[in-house]
C-alpha positions in Angstrom: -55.7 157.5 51.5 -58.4 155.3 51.9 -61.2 155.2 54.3 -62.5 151.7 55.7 -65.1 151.3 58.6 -65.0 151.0 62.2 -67.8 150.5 64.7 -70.0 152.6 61.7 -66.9 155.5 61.7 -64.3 156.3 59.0 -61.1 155.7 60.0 -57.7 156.0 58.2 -56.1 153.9 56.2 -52.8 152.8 57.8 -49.8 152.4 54.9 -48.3 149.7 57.4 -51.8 148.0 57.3 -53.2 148.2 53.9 -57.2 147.8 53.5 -56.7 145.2 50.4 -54.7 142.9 52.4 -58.1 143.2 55.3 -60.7 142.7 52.3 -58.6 139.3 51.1 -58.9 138.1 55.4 -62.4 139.0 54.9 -63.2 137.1 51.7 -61.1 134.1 52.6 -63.2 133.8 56.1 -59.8 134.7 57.8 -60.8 137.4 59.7 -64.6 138.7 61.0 -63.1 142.1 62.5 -63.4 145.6 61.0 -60.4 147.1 59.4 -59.6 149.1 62.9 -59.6 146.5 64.7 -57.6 144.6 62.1 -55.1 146.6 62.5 -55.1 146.8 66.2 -54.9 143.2 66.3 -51.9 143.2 64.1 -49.9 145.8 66.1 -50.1 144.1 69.5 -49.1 140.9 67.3 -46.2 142.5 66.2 -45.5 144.1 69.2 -45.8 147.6 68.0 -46.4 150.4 70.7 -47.3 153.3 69.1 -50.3 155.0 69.2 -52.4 157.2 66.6 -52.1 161.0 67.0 -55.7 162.4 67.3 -54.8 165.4 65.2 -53.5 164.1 62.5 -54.1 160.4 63.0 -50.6 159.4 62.2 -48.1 157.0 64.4 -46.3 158.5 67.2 -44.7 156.9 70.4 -43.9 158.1 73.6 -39.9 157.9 74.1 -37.9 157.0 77.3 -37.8 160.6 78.4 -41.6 161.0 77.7 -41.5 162.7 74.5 -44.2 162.2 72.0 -42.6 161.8 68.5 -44.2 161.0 64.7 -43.1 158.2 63.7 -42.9 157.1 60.0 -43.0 153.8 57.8 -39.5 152.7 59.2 -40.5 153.7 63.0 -37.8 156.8 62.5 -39.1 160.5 63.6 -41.1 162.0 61.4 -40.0 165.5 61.9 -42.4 167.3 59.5 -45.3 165.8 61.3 -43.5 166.6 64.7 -43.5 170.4 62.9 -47.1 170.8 62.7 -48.0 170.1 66.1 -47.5 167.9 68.9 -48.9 164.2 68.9 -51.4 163.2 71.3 -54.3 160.2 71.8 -57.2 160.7 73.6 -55.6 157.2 75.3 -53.3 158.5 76.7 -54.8 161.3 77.9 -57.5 159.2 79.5 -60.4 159.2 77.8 -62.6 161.8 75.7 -61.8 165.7 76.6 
């Protein structure tokens, strides 16, 4: 995995979102945004509603019956995530503990 910059902190890179396709925005003048933020901006464009775990910093989604679930490349459980622990942002628990 790779690590890119945002607001002067590593974050992950996101498989969905990879940092070479940022870096070519960046060089042709397409973008001005850190790679975070990138991808933020790309997941509300696409309408994606999952969040990243703080633990792990992997996908997950809250379902209908508010159960927090990994979710992998193809937006399907990701069960050996879900085996390790239990996926939470500070988000959605409102803020920093």
């Amino acid at each position: 995995m790779t690590a890119a910059k945002r607001s002067g902190f590593a974050v992950q890179e996101d498989a969905r979102f990879p940092v070479s396709d940022w870096q070519l925005e960046v060089a042709n003048g397409e973008t001005r945004l850190g790679y975070g933020d990138w991808v933020e901006q790309w997941k509300k464009a696409r309408g994606e509603d999952w969040e990243d775990c703080h633990v792990c910093g992997e996908p997950f989604r809250i379902d209908v019956s508010g159960i927090a679930r990994h979710v992998d490349d193809e937006d399907e459980t990701d069960h050996d995530a879900d085996a390790d622990h239990v996926p939470y942002s500070l988000d959605s628990l409102g803020g920093t503990p």
